[in-house]
N, C-alpha and C positions, 0 to 999 in steps of 0.2 A: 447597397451603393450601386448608383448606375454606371453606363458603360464609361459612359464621358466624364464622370469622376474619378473612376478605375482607374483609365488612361490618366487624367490630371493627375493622380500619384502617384502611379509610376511613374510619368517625366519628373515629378519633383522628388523621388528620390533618384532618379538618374541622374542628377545636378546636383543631391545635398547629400548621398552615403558616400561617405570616400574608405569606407572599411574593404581594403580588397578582394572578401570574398564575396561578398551582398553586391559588390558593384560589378563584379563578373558575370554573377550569376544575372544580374538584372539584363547585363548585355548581353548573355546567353535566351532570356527568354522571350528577345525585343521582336523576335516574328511570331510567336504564338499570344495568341487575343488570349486563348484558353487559359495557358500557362499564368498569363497577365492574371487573368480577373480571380484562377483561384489565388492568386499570391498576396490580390490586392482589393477583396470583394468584403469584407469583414476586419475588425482588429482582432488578433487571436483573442480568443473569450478568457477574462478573467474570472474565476469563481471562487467558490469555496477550497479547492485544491490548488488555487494559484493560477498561474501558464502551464498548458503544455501544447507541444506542436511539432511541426516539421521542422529541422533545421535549415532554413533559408533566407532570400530574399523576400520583404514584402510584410503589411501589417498581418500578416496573418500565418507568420512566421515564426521561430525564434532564430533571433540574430540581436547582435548588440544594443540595435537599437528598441526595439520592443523588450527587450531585459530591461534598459535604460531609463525608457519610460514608464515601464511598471516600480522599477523601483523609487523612480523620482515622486509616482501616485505612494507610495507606500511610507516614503518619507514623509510626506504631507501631512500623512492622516499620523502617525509619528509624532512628528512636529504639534499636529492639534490635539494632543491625546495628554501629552507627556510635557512635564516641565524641563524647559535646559539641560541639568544636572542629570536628569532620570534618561535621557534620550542615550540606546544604545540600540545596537541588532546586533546578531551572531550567524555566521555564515558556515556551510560545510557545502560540499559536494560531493558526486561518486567521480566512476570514471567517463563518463560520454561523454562524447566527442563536442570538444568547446566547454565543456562545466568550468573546468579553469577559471576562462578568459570571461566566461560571463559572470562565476562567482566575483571576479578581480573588479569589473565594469561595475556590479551591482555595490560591492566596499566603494567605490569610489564619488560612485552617486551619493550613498549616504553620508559620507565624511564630508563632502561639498556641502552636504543640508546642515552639518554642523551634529549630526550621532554619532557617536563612538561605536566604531564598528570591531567587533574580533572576531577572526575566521582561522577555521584548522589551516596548519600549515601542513596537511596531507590530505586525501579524501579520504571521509569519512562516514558510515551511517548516516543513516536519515536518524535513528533513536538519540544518536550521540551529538545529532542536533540538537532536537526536545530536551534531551541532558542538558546541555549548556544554556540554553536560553533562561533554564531555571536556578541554573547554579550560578550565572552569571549575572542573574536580575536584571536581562534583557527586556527591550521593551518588544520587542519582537525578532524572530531568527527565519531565516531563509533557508530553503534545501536544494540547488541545482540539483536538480535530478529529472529522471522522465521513468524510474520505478523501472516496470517491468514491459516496456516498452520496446520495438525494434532500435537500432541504429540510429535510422534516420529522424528517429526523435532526442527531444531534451526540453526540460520544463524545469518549474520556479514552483518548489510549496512556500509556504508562508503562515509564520507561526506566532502564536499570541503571547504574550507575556507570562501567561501559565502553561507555555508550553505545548499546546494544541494545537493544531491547525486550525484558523481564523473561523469564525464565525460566519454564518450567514448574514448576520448583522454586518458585522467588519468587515467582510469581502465587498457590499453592497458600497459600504463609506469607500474603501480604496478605490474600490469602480469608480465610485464619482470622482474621486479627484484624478485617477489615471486620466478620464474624459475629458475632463479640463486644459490636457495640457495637449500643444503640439510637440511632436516626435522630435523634433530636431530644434524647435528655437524655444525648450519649456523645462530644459532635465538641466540641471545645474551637475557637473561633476571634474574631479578631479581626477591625476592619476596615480595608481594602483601604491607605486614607489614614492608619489608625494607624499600620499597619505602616510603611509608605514614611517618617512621619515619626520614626518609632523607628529607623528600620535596620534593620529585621529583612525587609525588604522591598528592592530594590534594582534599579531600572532594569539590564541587560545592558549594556556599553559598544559602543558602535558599532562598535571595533574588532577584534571579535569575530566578527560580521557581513564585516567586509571581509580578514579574514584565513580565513573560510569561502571567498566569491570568488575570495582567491587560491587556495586548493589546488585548487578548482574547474577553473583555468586551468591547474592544475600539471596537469593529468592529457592534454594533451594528449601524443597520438603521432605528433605531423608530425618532429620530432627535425632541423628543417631544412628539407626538402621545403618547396616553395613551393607557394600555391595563392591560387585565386581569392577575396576573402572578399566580394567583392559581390554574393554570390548575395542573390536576392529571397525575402528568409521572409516570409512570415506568419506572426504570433503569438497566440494566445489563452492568457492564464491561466485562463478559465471561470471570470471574478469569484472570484477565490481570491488564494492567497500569491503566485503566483508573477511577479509583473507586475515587482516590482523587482529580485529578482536573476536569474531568466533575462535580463531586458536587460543589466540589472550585466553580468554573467558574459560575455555574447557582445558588446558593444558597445566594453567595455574590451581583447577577442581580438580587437579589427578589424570585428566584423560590424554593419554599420550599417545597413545597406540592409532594414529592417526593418520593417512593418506591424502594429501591432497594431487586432484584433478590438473595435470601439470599445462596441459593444454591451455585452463580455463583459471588458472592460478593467478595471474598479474594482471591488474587494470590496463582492459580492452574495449573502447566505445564501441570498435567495430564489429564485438562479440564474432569472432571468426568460425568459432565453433560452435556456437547456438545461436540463429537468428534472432530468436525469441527468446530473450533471455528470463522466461520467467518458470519458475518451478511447478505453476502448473500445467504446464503443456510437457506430454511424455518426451517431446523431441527436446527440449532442453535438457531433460534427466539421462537422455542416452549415451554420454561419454561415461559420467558417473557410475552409470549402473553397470556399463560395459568395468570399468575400474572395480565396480563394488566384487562382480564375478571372477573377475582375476586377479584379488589378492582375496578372494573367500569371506568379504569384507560382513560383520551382523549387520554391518547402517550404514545410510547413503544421506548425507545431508548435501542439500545445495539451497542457497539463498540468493536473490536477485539482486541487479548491479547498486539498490541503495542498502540493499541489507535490512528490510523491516518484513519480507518472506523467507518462509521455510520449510522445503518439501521436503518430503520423506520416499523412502525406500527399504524394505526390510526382507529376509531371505524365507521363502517357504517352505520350511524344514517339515513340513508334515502334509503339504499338500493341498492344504486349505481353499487356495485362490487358483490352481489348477496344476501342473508338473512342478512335484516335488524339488527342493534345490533354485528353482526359481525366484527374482528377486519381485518385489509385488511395491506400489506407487501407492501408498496411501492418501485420501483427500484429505483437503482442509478442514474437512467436516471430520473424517474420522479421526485426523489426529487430532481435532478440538477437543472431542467426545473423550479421546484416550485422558488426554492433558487434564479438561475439567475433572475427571472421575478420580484420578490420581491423587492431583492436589486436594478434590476434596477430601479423600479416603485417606490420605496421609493427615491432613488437618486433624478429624474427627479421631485417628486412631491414639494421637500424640495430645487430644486437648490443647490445638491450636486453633482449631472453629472463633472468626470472634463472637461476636452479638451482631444477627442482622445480618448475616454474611452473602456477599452480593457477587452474582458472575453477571458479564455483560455480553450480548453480543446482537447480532443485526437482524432485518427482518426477513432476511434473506440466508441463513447458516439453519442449519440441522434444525429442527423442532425437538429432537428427542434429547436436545441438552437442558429446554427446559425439563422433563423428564430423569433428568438424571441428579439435574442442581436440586430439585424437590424434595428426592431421596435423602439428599442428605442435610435437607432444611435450608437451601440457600436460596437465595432467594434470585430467579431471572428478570433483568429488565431487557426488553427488546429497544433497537435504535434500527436509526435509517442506516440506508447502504453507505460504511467509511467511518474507520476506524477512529475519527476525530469526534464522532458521536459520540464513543466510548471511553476519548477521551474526556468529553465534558461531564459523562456520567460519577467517573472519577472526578473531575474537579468541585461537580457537586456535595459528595459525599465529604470531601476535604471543607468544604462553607460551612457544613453541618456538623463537621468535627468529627466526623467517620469516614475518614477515608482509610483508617483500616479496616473496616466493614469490605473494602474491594480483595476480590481472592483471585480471579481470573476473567479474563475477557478475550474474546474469539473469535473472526469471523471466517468463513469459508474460504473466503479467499487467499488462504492459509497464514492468515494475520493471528498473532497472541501474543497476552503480554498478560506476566503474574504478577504487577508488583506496580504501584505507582509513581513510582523515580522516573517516570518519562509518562508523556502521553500521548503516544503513539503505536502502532507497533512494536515488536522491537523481535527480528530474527538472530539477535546475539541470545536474547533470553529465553527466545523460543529454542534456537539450537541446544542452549545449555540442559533445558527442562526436559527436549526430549532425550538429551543421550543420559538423563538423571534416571526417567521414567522407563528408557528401557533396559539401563543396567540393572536397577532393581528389579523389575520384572524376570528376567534372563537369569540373574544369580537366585532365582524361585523356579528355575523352571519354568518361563511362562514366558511364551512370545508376545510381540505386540498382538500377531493377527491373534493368538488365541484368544487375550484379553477381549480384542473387539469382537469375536465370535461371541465371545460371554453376554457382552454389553446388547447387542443382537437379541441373543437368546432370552433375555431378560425384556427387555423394551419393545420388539419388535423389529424386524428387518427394516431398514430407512434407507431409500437413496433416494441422494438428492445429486444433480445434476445441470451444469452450465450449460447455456449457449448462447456466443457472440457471433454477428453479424455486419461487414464494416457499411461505411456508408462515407463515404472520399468527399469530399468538396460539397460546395453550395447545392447542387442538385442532390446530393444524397443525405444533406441535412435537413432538405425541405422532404423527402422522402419519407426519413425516420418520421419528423413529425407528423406524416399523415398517418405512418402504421398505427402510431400510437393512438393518435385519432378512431381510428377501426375499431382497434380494443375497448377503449369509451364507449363506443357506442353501445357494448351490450353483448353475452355471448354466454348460452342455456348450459355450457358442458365443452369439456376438452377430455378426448381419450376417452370419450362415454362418461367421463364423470361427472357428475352433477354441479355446474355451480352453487355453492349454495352460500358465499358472502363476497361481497366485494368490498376492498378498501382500497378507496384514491385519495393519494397523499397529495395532490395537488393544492388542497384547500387547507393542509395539516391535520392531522389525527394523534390521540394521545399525548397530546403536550409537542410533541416531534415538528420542526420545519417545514412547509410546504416542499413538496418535491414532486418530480414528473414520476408517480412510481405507482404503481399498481399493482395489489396482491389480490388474486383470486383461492378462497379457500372452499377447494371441493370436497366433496365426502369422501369417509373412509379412509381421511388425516392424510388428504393429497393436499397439496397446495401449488399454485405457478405466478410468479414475480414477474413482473415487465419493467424493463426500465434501461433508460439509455445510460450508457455510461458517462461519467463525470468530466472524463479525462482521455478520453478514445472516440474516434467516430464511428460509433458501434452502438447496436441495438442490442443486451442481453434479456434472457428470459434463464428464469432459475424454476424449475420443473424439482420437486418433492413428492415421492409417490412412498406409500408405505404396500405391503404385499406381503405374501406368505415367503417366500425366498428372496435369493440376488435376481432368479431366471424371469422370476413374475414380473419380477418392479422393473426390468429393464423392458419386457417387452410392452408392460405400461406405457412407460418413455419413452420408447418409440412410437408407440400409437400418437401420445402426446404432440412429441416435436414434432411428426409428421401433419398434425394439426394448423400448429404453430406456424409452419413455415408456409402453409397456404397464405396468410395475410403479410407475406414480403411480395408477393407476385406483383 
């Protein structure tokens, strides 16, 4: 958009937002051009993950009215999809800041289209969304969330009828009709309390809620096996969903012996004590871990403000990971590896394996789980980067009438889910699997880390390795896409290692959706991912090096990423 369009909308929503805070803000930003054109130079992009964004003024925001208008596009495609009768959606949200008022704007849009809308009447999981869309024979469900994002965000997933996150296909249709409409004279809607009192609105029943719990619990793989359950967790939701049904879930399996992070206990958008509220950055984990060391805690769970992550922390009773007594942050990768190896090896011991038994996970998570799922005849399919891949790989297997053929699915980003009662992540079932996987361990004598030493010692030493890089507004969006351009064009070797295949998903590979996503596989079972993120203005690269130890592969990585970040200059 040019400048002289920029300016035309923002005078024109200087005149048509009368929502007090977007119209504050708009006269807070009325002397900067700059402030102007990032607020107003694009519409926040909708994709396969839905919105996400800044909370603000401006199309390129989130604020009531870009909620408003995506969900008026979403009704549409609703409306064109579904018969009368079958038109419904199902709503949840966490705690950020506005999820509320937008989950409330969003029911109200759809009740005006004439869908029968039902939304928790608390916040709730992102999984306990996917739960209900499916239980409730939604024609689609929404998630107010922005995941594991700072503060100053909140976004809108958007979910299919089976439960998933929308299609490439489907995001494309919503897109087009979201484009069709103007912001303020195209969204038909009612309010929040009319609805509710009409019916066209509808609290979720409670039992919906506790019959997600149960399948939660169904997914255990003790199949008998006794164990210890008074192990000592610690717990952090990171002021988010997850504070009532991770306890739900593990308190009702026995596990009582529980602490949670009092700081970081009750829904907080403004996450006061973790910026970042995501479990994989160590600065989130450090109330936790500080708690985990002052009650002597064996586990440190913490999950993000939607509750579909879930990091770990475990104590180093032998020295492993360096000073003894120390607590150690395991990846999403190793707790995959731990999780996969379990449930298969619990399966296989009890003659629960089915026919065809299938793990899933992305093109971007560990290599050596296909490695592992082998061992015990399972079979890996790879997917593109987000979890909703893996959900369709489940939905597939349910067309073909094996969807109990699914045993586990994982990706690095410390996403997993054993069980296909949702199709999402799910960090209630993660939490549950892992405090399952380390009590029976532990009542064996046997640590996590020792376990993953084994897995190690057996497959070979594997680190794999993130790195984001942000890239803020219009200039730093046309930025990313030149890097990525760089990379196209061609490159003999990173860290000394040899290229020796390239795959760009641009055009689609193996059955998978075109995607801006690059995987270079070098030799001597290295590999490096490029690829912007979905849902962040960020450029990541996922760096996998195999070596003789932790000391080798890391100083590989660094050779690596010092590579790497030559083509940001």
């Amino acid at each position: 958009m040019d400048n002289d369009k920029i300016r035309l909308e923002y005078e024109r929503w200087c005149e048509r937002a009368t929502d007090a805070d977007v119209a504050a803000e708009l006269k807070a930003i009325a002397g900067s051009a700059e402030r102007i054109e990032d607020a107003f130079y694009r519409d926040l992009e909708f994709g396969t993950g839905g919105l996400r964004g800044v909370i603000g003024a401006g199309t390129n925001r989130m604020n009531i009215y870009t909620v408003a208008k995506a969900s008026q596009g979403l009704a549409d495609y609703v409306c064109s999809h579904f018969p009368l009768d079958k038109r419904s959606i199902a709503i949840s949200r966490d705690s950020r800041i506005k999820s509320e008022e937008f989950a409330r704007i969003a029911a109200g849009v759809f009740a005006a289209n004439g869908i029968r809308t039902y939304i928790y009447k608390e916040l709730m999981p992102t999984p306990c969304l996917s739960y209900a869309v499916r239980a409730l024979g939604c024609s689609a469900g929404i998630m107010v969330t922005a995941s594991h994002n700072p503060s100053k965000y909140n976004g809108y997933k958007v979910y299919g009828s089976d439960g998933c996150q929308i299609t490439t296909e489907a995001a494309a249709e919503v897109l087009g009709f979201i484009e069709k409409l103007d912001i303020f004279d195209d969204v038909k809607s009612i309010g929040f309390e009319e609805g509710m009192a009409a019916g066209s609105i509808c609290i979720i029943e409670d039992s919906v809620y506790t019959d997600f719990t149960g399948e939660v619990r169904r997914q255990s793989v003790l199949y008998g096996d006794e164990i210890d359950k008074n192990v000592s967790i610690v717990y952090t939701p990171l002021n988010g969903s997850g504070l009532k049904p991770v306890l739900r879930a593990l308190k009702e399996s026995g596990f009582t012996n529980i602490t949670v992070v009092k700081e970081q206990e009750q829904p907080d958008g403004n996450f006061p004590t973790c910026p970042y509220p995501n479990p994989e950055i160590r600065e989130a984990m450090a109330l936790g871990m500080k708690y985990a060391a002052e009650y002597n805690a064996d586990l440190l769970l913490a999950t993000d403000p939607d509750c579909d992550r879930v990091g770990i922390a475990v104590k180093d009773e032998k020295g492993l990971n360096g000073p003894a007594g120390e607590y150690v942050l395991l990846s999403g990768n190793e707790t995959g590896i731990l999780l996969l190896d379990f449930i298969c090896s619990q399966r296989k011991k009890h003659g629960r394996m089915p026919e065809d038994p299938v793990a899933v996970k992305t093109i971007v998570t560990i290599d050596m789980g296909d490695r592992i799922a082998a061992d015990y005849g399972v079979r890996t399919v790879n997917v593109l980067t987000g979890f909703k891949f893996i959900g369709e790989q489940i939905l597939r297997l349910e067309q073909q009438g094996k969807e109990d053929s699914y045993i586990f699915g994982f990706e690095e980003s410390y996403g997993y889910l054993s069980g296909s009662y949702v199709r999402d992540k799910d960090a209630v079932d993660g939490a549950f699997m892992i405090c399952e996987m380390f009590a029976y361990y532990k009542t064996r004598g046997i640590s996590l880390l020792d376990k993953l030493k084994e897995l190690y010692d057996k497959y070979g030493f594997c680190l794999n390795s993130t790195y984001s890089y942000e890239f803020e507004g219009s200039a730093g969006f046309n930025k990313m896409q030149e890097i990525i351009g760089s990379f196209r064009k061609g490159a003999q070797s990173f860290g000394g290692k040899k290229v020796e295949k390239v795959f760009d998903y641009a055009e689609g590979l193996d059955g998978l959706p075109k995607s801006n996503v690059l995987k270079y596989i070098l030799e001597d079972n290295c590999s490096l991912v490029v690829r912007p993120s979905g849902t962040e203005p960020k450029l990541k690269f996922y760096v996998s090096v195999s070596a003789a130890d932790k000391a080798a592969a890391a100083l590989l990585t660094d050779k690596i990423r010092a590579e790497l970040e030559t083509y940001l200059a």
